[in-house]
N, C-alpha and C positions, 0 to 999 in steps of 0.2 A: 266734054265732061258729062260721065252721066248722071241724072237726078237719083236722090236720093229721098224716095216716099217712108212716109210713116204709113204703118199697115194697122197695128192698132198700139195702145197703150191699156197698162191693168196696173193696178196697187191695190194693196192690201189695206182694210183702215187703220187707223191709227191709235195704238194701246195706251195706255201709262208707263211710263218707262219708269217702273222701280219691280225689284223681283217680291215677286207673289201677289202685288195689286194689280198689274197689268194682264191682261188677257194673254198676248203675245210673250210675257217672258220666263216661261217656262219650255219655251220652242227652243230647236237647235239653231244656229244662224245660218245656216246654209240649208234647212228645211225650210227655213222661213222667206228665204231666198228662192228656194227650189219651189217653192208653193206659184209665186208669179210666173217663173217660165213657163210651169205647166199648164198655167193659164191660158195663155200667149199660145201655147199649141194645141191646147183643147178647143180655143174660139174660133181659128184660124188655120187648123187643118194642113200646115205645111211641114214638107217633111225635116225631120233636125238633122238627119246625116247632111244636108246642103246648107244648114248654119255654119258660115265659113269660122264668127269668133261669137263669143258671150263674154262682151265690157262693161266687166260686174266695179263699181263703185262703194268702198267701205271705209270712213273714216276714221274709227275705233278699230283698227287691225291691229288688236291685241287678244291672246288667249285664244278661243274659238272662234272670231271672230278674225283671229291672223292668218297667214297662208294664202291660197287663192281659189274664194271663197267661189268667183267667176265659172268655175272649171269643174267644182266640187258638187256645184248646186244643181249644174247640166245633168252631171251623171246622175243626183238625185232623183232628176223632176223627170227620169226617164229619155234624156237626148240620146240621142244616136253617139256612139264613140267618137266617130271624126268631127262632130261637133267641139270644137277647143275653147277651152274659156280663160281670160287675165282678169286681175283686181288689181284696181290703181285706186290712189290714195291724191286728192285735190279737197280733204278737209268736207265740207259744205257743200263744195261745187263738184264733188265727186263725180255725181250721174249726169251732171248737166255734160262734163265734160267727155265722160265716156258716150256718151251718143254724139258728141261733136265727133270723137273718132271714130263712130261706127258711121258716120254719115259720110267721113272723109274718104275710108278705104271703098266705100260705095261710090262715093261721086268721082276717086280716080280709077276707079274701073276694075282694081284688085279683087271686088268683093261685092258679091252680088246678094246676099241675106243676111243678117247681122244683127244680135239680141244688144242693147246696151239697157244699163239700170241701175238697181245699187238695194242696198240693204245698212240699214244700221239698229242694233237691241240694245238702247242704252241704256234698261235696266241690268241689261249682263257686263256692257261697258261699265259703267258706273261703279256697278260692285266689284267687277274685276281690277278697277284701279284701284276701289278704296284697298283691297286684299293685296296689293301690292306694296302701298304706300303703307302700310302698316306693317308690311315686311323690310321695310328701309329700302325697296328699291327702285323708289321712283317710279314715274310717270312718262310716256311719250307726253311732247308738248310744243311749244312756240318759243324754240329756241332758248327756254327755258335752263335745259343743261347744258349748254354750252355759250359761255361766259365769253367768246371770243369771238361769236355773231352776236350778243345780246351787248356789248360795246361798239358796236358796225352799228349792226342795225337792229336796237330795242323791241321787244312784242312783249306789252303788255296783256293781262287778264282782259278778254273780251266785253263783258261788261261795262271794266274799268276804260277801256277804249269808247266803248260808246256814251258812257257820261261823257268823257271830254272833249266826242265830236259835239255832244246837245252844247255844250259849251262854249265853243269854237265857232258853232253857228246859231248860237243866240235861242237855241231852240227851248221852249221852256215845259215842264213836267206834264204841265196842265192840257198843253198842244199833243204829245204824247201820248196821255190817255186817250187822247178824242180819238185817235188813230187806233190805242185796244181796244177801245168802245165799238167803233166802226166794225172793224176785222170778225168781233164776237155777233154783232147783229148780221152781217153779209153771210159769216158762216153759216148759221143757226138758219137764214133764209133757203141759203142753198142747201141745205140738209132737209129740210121742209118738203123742198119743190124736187127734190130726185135729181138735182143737180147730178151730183157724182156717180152717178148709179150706172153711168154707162164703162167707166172705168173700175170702178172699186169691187172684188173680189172678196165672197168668206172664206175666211181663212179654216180649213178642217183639219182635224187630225187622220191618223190612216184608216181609224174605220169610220168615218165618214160624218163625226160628229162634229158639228159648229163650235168651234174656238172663238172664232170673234168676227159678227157681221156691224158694225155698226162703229161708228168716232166715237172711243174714249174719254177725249180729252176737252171738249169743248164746255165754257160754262157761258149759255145764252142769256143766265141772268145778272150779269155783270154789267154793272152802272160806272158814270164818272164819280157818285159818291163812292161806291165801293172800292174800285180802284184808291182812292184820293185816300183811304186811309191803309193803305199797304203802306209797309217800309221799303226804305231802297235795299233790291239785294246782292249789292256788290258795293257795298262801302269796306265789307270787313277784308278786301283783295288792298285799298289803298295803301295798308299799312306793311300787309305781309308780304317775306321776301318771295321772290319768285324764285327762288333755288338757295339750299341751304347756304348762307353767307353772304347773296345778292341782294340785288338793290332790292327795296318794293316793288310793286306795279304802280303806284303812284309816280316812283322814282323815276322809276323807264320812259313814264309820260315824258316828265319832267328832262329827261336828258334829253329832247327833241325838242320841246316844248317847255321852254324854265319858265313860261310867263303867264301860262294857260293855269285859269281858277277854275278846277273840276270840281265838280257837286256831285255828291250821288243821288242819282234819279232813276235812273232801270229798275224795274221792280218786275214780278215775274206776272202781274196784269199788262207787259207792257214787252214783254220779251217771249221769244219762242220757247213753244212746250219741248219737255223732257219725254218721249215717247219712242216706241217699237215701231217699224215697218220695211216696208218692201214695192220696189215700184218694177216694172219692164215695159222697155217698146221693140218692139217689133221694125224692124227697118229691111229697105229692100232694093233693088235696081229698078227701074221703069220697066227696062226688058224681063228681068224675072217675074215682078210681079204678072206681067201681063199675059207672059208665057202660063206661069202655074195658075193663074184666076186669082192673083190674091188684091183684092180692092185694098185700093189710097186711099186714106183720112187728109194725110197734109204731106207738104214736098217741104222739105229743108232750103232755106231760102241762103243764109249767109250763118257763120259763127264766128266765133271773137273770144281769146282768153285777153286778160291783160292783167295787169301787177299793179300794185298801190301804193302809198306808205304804210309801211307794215305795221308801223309803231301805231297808227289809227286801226288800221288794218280791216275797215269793215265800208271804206268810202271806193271798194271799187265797181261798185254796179255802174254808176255814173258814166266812169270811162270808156267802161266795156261795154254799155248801150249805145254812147257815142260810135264807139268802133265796129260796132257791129252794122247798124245805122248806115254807114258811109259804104263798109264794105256789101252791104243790101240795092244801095243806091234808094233809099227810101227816107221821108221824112218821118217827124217822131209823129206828127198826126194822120201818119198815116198805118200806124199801128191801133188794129181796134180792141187788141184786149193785153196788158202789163199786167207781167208774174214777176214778181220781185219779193224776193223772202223776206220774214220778217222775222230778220235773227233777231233784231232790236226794233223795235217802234221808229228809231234814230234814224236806218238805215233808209227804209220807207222814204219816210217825212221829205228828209234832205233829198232824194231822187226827184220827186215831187217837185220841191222848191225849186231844183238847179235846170231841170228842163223845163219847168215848167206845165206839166202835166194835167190833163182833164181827171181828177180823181176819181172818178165814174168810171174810169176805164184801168184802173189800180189796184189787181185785189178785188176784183168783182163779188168773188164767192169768199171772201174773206183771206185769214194765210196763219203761216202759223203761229204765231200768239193765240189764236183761236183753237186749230187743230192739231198744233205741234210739229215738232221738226226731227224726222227721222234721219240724222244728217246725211248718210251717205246715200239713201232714198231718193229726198227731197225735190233735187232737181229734176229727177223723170218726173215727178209726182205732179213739178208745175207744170213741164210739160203738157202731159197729161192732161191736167185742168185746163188751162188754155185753150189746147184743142177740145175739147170738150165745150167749151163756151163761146168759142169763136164759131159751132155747129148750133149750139143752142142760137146765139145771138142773129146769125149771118153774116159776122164778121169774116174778114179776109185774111188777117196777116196779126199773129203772136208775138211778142216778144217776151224771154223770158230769161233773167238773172241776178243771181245772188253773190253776196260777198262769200268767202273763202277764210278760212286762217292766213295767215302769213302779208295779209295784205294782198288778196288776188280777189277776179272774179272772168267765171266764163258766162259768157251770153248766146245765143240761138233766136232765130226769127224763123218762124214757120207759118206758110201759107197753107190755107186749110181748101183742100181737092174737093 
């Protein structure tokens, strides 16, 4: 089997995701998209007509932001034609898991250079739904419109899912915030010390002016009192129906769970930011690299999707670090730096708790509660970070995995070259 090196990673920072306050969402999405490839060839000098695929990651594929953004963005950022690109849809774990498949056609031998990444502008998302749902036609969502999986198998409002996990597992508000408090100071440190600066890319427009060099989203002066006087903001999903004439999201809980006393506690001190961006890695064969000069950062060690309950739908990091883990043949202490998203404060926590984790080694440079979550992004992005820290640190070996809609989550271990 051949190895499958990481050559470099880039992302773009990360805007406000609402239109006209953010930096980034006034961008097209597949320039925004096309901004990281170019990066990825500008730094690294390899040619694009031998990029066999570009496994572009988008979870709001809706409007300009639907089609196959993978393919689109090539031709933008100036790839060569025979350079081909797809866009797949895994929610969250979008990019985590499109470089699981760019590492997989590398390591069975198919595929010798390969872009995986992702993009998501959820300030164009966001509007483009509210523009719809004001048109009476609905939303893509979590089985939402179809009442005939949502009697199978329930998926509640994400939120409303993660109050009922802090529920479930005893976790309480106060435990939570300590976890945004944390996330906001590690960020703020690592923004300090140039942490990110070896990935992170300004974003220009075509004649060459600065769009956006810098994190948006972060607020470093956030206390546990400040937090402690926000409201919760997913009590107003317990009531409402998830499709016109269906249950609630409370309900949905409720049809899996009749005995589970959810509270609302998520609040958006305590949950991932609403934000623009754009991440890519660069992947390669042992032989190519070494043929063309192109230097290793990390070698792809083992990856792992797996499935959850849907109806929680945010407990599968757990499993998928397990399974990844075994398929590594490695122990969990012997990972020296965990990327684990922080869709909810919840999801964190409970990882934490169930393996038992050195929290020092969690989110080092913080995650996004702090700098937000570009969802179909996000997973190169930890990526990214990871190896980035595991160079800073002198760590060996990353582990890195987020929950997914629907109740999934893929995971990746990367040793760093």
């Amino acid at each position: 089997m051949s190895e499958a090196w990481i050559i470099d990673t880039v992302r773009t920072p990360r805007s406000i995701g609402k239109m006209g306050k953010g930096a980034l969402s006034q961008m097209h999405p597949e320039h925004l998209s096309a901004t990281v490839l170019a990066a990825l060839k500008e730094r690294n000098g390899f040619d694009t007509a031998d990029v066999d695929d570009v496994i572009w990651g988008v979870s709001a594929a809706i409007g300009l932001q639907g089609g196959d953004i993978g393919r689109m963005a090539a031709l933008d950022a100036g790839y060569d034609v025979k350079a081909g690109g797809v866009t797949l849809n895994r929610f969250c774990g979008s990019s985590i898991t499109a470089t699981n498949l760019a590492a997989a056609m590398i390591m069975s031998g198919m595929s010798d250079l390969m872009v995986a990444g992702g993009m998501d502008m959820l300030s164009y998302a966001n509007a483009h739904g509210m523009k719809m749902r004001e048109a009476g036609l609905g939303s893509a969502g979590m089985g939402a419109g179809n009442p005939r999986l949502q009697a199978r198998r329930p998926q509640t409002n994400q939120g409303v899912a993660a109050d009922a996990i802090a529920a479930m597992e005893g976790i309480s508000r106060a435990e939570l915030e300590a976890l945004g408090v944390e996330s906001q100071r590690r960020a703020a440190l690592a923004i300090a010390e140039g942490r990110f600066q070896r990935s992170t890319i300004a974003v220009k427009d075509d004649d060459g002016n600065v769009i956006l060099d810098h994190e948006e989203y972060p607020r470093p002066d956030t206390t546990a009192e400040s937090l402690a006087q926000l409201k919760p903001a997913f009590e107003m999903f317990y009531a409402m129906p998830s499709a016109p004439g269906g249950k609630t999201y409370l309900e949905l809980v409720h049809q899996v769970y009749p005995d589970l006393d959810v509270k609302p506690i998520h609040h958006v001190g305590i949950s991932s930011g609403v934000v623009d961006g754009a991440s890519a890695i660069l992947l390669a064969s042992k032989d190519y690299a070494q043929k063309h000069g192109l230097k290793p950062r990390a070698r792809i060690v083992a990856m792992a999707e797996t499935g959850d309950c849907p109806t929680l739908m945010l407990n599968g990091p757990v499993p998928a670090a397990k399974k990844v883990l075994a398929k590594a043949g490695l122990s969990k202490d012997q990972i020296d730096v965990w990327e684990v998203n922080e869709a909810f404060a919840v999801v964190v926590e409970k990882l934490i708790r169930d393996l038992d984790l050195d929290r020092a080694k969690v989110n080092p440079n913080g995650g996004s509660i702090a700098l937000g979550h570009p969802i179909g992004a996000t997973g190169a992005i930890l990526i990214g970070t990871a190896l980035d820290e595991l160079e800073r640190s002198g760590g060996r070996y990353g582990l890195v995995t987020m929950c997914a809609a629907g109740g999934m989550a893929p995971a990746i271990i990367i040793e760093r070259i």
